[in-house]
C-alpha positions in Angstrom: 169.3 38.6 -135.6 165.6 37.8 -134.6 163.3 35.5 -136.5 161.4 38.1 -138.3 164.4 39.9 -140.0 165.9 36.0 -140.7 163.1 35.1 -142.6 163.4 38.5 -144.1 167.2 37.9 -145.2 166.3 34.5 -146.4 163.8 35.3 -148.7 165.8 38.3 -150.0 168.9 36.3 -151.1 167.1 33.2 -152.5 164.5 35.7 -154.6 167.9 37.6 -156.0 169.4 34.0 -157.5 165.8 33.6 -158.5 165.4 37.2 -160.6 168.4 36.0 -162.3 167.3 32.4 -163.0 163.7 32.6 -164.1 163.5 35.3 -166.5 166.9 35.6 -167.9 168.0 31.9 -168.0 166.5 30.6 -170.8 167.6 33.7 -172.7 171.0 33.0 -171.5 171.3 29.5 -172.9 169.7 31.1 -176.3 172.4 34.5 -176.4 175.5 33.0 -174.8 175.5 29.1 -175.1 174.4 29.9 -178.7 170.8 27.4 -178.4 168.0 27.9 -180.8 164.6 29.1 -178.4 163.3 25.6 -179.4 166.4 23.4 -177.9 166.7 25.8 -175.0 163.0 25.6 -173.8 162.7 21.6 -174.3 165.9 21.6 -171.7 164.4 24.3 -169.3 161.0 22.1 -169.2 162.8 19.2 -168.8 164.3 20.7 -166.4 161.6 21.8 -164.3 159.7 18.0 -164.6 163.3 17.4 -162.6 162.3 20.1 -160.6 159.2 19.0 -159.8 160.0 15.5 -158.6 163.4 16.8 -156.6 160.5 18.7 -154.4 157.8 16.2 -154.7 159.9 13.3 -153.4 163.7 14.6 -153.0 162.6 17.7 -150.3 160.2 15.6 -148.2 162.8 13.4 -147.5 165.9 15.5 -147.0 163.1 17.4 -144.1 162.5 13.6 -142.7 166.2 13.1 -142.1 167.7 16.7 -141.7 166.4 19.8 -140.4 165.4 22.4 -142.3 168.4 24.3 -142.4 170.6 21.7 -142.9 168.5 21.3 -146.3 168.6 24.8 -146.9 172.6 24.7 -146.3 173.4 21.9 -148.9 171.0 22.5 -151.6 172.5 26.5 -151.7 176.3 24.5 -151.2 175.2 21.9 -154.5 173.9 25.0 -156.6 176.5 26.9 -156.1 178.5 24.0 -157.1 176.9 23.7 -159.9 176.9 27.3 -161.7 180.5 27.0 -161.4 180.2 24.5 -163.7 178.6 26.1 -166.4 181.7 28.5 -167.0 183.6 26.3 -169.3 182.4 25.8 -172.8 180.6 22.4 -172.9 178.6 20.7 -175.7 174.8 20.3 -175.9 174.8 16.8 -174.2 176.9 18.2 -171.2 174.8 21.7 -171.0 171.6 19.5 -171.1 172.6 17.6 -168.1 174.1 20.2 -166.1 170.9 22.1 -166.6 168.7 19.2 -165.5 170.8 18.9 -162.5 170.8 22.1 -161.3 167.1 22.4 -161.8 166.2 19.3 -159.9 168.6 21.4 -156.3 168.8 24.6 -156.8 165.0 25.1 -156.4 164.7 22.9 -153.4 166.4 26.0 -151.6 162.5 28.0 -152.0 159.8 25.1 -150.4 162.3 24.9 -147.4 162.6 28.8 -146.7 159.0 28.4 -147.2 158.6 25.9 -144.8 160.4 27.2 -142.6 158.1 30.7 -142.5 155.4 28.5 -141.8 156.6 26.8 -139.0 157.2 30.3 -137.8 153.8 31.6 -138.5 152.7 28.9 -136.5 155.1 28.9 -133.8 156.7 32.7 -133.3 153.4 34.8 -135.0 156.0 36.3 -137.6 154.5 38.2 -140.7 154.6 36.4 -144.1 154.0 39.4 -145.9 156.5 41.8 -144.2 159.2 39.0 -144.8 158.3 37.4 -148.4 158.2 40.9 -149.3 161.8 41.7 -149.0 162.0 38.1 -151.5 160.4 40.7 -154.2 162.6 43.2 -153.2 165.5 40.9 -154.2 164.0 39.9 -157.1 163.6 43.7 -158.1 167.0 44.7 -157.4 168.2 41.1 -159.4 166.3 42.4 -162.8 167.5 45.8 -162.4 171.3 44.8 -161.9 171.1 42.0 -165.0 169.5 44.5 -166.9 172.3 47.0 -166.4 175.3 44.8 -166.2 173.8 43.0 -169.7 173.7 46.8 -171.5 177.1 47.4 -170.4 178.9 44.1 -170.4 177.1 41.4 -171.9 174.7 38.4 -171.1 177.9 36.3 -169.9 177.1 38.5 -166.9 173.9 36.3 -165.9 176.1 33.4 -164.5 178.3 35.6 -163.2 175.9 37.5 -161.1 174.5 34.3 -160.2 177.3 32.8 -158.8 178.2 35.5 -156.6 174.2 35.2 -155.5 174.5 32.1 -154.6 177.9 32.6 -152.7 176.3 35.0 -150.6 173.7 32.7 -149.9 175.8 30.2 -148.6 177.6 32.7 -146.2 174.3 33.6 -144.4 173.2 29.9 -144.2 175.8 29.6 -141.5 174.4 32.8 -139.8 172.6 31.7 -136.3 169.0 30.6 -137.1 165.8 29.8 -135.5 165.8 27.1 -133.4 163.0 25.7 -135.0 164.3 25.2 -138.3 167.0 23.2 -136.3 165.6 20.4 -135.0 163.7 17.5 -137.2 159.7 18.6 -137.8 159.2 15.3 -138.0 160.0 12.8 -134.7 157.8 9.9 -135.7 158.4 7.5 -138.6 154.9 5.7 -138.8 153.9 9.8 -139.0 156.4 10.4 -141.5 155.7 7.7 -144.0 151.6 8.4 -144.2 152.6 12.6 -145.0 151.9 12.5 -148.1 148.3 10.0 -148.1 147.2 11.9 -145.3 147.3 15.3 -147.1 145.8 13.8 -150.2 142.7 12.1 -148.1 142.0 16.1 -147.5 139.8 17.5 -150.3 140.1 20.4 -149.4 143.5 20.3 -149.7 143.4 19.0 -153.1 141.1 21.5 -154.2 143.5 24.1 -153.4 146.4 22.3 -154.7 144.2 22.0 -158.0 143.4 26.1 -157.9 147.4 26.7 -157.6 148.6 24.4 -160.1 146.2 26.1 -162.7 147.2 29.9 -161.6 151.1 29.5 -161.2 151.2 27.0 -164.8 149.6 29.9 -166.6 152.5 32.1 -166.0 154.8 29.5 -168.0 154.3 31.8 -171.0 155.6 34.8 -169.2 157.9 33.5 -167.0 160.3 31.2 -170.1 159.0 34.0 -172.9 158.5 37.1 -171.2 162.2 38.2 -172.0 162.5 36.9 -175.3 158.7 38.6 -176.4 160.5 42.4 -175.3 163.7 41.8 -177.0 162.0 40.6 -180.1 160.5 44.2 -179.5 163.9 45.7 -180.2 163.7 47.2 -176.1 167.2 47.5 -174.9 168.4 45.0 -171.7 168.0 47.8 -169.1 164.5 48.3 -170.4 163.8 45.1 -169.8 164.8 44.7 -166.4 162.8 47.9 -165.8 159.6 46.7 -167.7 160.0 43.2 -165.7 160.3 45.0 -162.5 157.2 46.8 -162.3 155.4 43.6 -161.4 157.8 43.0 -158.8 157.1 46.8 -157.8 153.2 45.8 -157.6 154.4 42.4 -155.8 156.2 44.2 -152.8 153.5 46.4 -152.5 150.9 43.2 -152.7 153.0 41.4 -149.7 153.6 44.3 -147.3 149.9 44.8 -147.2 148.6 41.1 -147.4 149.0 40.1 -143.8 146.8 42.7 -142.5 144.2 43.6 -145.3 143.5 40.1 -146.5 143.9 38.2 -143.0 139.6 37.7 -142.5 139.3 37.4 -146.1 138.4 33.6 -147.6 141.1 31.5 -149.4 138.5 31.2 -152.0 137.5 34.7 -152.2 141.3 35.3 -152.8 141.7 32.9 -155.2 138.6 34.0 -157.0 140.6 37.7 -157.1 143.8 35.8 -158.4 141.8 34.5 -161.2 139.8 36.9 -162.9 143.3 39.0 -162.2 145.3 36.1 -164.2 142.5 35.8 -166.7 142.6 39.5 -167.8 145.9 39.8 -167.5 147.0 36.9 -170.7 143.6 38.0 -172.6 144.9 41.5 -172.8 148.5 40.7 -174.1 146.8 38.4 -176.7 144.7 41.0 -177.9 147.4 43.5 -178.1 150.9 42.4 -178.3 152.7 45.5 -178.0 154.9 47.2 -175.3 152.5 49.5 -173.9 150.1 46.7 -173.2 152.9 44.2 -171.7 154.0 47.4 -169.2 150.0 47.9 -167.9 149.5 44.4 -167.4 152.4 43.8 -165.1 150.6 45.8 -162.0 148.5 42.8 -162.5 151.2 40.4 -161.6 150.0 41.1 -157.6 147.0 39.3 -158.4 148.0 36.5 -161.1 151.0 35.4 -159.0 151.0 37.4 -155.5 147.2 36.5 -154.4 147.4 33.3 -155.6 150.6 32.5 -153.6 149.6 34.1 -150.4 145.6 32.0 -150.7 147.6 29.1 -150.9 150.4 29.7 -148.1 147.6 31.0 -145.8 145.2 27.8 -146.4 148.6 25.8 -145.1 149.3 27.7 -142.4 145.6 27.9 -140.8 144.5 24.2 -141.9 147.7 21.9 -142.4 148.8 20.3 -139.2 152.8 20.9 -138.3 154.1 17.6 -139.1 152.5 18.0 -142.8 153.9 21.9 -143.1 157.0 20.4 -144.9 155.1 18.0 -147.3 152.3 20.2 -148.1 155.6 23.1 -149.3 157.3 20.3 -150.8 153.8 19.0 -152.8 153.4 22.8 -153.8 156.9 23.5 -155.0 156.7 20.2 -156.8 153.6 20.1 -158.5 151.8 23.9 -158.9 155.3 26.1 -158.8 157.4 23.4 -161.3 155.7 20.4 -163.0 152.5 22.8 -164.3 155.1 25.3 -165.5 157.3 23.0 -167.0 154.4 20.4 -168.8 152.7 24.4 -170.2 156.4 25.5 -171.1 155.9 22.7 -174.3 152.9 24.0 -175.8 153.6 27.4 -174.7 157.4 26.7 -176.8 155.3 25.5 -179.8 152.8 28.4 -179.8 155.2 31.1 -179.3 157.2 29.7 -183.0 154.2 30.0 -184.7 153.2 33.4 -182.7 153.7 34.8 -179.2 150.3 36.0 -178.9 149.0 32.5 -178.4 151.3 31.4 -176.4 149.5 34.1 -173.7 146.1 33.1 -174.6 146.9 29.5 -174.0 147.9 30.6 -170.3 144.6 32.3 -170.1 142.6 28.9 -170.7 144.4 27.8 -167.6 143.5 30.6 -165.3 139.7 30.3 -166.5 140.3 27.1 -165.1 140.6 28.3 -162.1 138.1 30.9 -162.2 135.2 28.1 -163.0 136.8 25.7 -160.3 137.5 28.1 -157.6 133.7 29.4 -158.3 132.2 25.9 -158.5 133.7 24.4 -155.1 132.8 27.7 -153.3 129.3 27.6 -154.2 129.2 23.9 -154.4 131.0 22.2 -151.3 130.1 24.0 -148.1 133.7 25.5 -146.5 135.9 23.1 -148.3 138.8 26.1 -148.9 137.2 28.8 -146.7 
């Protein structure tokens, strides 16, 4: 197969696991390892700090010693691994761990497909958009399936579904690849050990990081809570996946388009977009917390999460030198797309006990955040993320 429909493939699988793990896991510990929402967030933000150093330090130096899809190969191999280890009935101590575990590998399998569509941006032209957007059509076709198979069957369905995700996964790994992805990105070792102080002497590159980690933390609410809020509603698991879907809907359609409409258009004008997006989007489920509400501001999930991706992968992929494509995904992954998610899943645990509605306005202080710093280094340091 060529490069393009690779990519394509690659995305699709991992973003299927994904739609399983992120919105339905921490309801699956609650339902059918029988935790309280308290116990189960503590060990899904734990387990996404482990996330968040397994790509800040763990992925960088799997891509200095093995090529990409090497990493890609054995991090899919580990997970699935791992899910087969949930099926037995284990106490809290054993779950905890297990959980930890497999969220410090199984997401390491994202910032190296990632990485790997940058490298081809840079060397084979592919289309990010056409390719990450068959990752939200995965993800779609993930909610929809859990959502059906959970009204028929029941949640004991989630790891099911996700080990057979994962066991496809591995299968295509061994599929013939781009060479690119084959060899090391990385040659020299004086180059190697300076990745990360090199990309962090770049302000501009910390600005962005900075503008990411405050957009994709202020989903934490919706991301560990979004499931949980609509079946405190009393909507029926099909509903769900439905309801959950439409922002993947609006994210397909977001990512099919990106590449051409947004390609002249300013990281900073599209983060500024992202913002304002994210901003309206948690203010609005605050001030009305009811199902109606939730459905409308799920178009807006093209903006909060969709722009805000696609600003940052672009500002990589024009600005970031090759040999710093792998760090700069891992740095991402780690920090904006795990350790803001998981440090905002606390408060956002705490808020939601006392009353959901807070926990979305708490994400909304984040993407302000954004809003005023996107704003003030646009108008304030000459082309620092144009």
């Amino acid at each position: 197969m060529n490069n393009q429909r690779w990519l394509s493939m690659s995305f699709f699988i991992f973003f299927f696991t994904w739609g399983i793990f992120l919105p339905y896991w921490t309801g699956w510990l609650t339902s059918a390892k029988g935790l309280s929402v308290t116990q189960a967030s503590v060990m899904m933000g734990i387990g996404m700090i482990a996330r968040s150093f397994s790509t800040f330090f763990l992925f960088p130096y799997a891509t200095r010693n093995m090529s990409l899809l090497r990493v890609i190969r054995w991090t899919i191999f580990l997970s699935f691994i791992l899910t087969l280890a949930y099926l037995p009935e284990s106490p809290f101590a054993i779950l905890f761990g297990l959980t930890v575990l497999f969220s410090s590998i199984y997401p390491i399998i994202l910032p190296s497909v990632e990485s790997g569509a940058s490298l081809l941006m840079q060397h084979e032209r592919i289309h990010y958009g056409k390719s990450r957007s068959f990752g939200s059509i995965g993800y779609t076709i993930a909610l929809l399936l859990i959502g059906t198979v959970t009204a028929i069957w029941n949640v004991h369905a989630i790891l099911y579904m996700m080990i057979i995700g994962l066991g496809i996964g591995l299968i295509f790994s061994f599929q013939p690849a781009p060479g690119v992805l084959q060899r090391h990105p990385v040659a020299n070792t004086a180059v190697q050990k300076g990745q990360l102080q090199a990309l962090f002497a770049n302000k501009s590159f910390v600005i962005v990081l900075c503008i990411a980690v405050l957009l994709q933390g202020s989903h934490a609410s919706y991301y560990n809570y979004g499931f949980i809020f609509l079946d405190d509603m009393g909507i029926n698991g099909f509903y769900i996946g439905l309801i959950l879907n439409i922002a993947v809907l609006f994210e397909i359609i977001f990512f099919t388009q990106a590449d051409r409409s947004l390609a002249k258009v300013k990281t900073s004008t599209i983060f500024l977009l992202a913002a304002t997006g994210s901003t309206i989007r948690w203010i609005a489920i605050f001030l009305f917390p009811i199902t109606s509400v939730f459905i409308a501001t799920q178009v807006l999930h093209s903006v909060s999460f969709g722009m805000a991706h696609f600003a940052f992968i672009q500002y990589i992929s024009k600005n970031v030198p090759n040999h710093l494509i792998a760090s700069a995904q891992g740095v991402y992954a780690a920090v904006a797309l795990s350790l803001s998610i998981a440090i905002l899943t606390f408060p956002a645990g705490y808020l939601y006990d006392q009353s959901p509605r807070l926990a979305f306005l708490s994400m909304a202080v984040c993407s302000m955040g954004a809003l005023i710093l996107t704003f003030a280094t646009k108008q304030r340091i000459s082309r620092v993320i144009e």
